[in-house]
N, C-alpha and C positions, 0 to 999 in steps of 0.2 A: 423519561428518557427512552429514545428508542434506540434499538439492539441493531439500528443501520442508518449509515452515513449519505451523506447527499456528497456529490460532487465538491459544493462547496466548502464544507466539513473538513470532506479528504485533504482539499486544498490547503486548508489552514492546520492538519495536525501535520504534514508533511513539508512546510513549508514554502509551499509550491502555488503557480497559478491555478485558477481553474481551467484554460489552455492545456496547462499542463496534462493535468489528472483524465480529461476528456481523450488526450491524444495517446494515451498509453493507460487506458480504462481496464484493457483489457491482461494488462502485464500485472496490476495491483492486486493481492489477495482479496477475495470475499466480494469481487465485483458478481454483481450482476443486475439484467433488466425487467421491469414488473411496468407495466401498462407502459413502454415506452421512455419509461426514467429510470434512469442510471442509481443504483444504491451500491454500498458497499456495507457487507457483512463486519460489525464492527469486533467482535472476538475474535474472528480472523484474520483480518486486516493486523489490529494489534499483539494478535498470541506470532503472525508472524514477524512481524518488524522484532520482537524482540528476541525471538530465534534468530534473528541474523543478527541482530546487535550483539550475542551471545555467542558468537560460536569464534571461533581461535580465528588469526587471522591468517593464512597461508603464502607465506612468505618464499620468494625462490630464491635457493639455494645456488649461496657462488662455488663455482666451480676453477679451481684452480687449473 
């Protein structure tokens, strides 16, 4: 198994096209490019999704 993701990959643990993951490549943790292709770093990719799945959700306050 290797420790980076293809485009495709992304697509499928994200639930997304690969459209998708291409058009906003650059917004996903652990992107980056090596002779021309597209990988993603897969510890970071997933050490972040799950910091955001974890962190309190920030809700606004009504105001009377």
């Amino acid at each position: 198994m290797s420790p980076y993701l293809t485009v495709k990959e992304v697509s499928e643990l994200l639930g997304k096209c690969p459209k998708w993951v291409y058009q906003r490549q650059d917004k996903i943790p652990g992107y980056f490019k090596l002779a021309g292709s597209i990988f993603f770093d897969k510890d970071v990719l997933l050490s972040t999704l799950k910091t955001k799945a974890t962190m309190p959700i920030k809700r606004l306050s009504r105001q009377s």
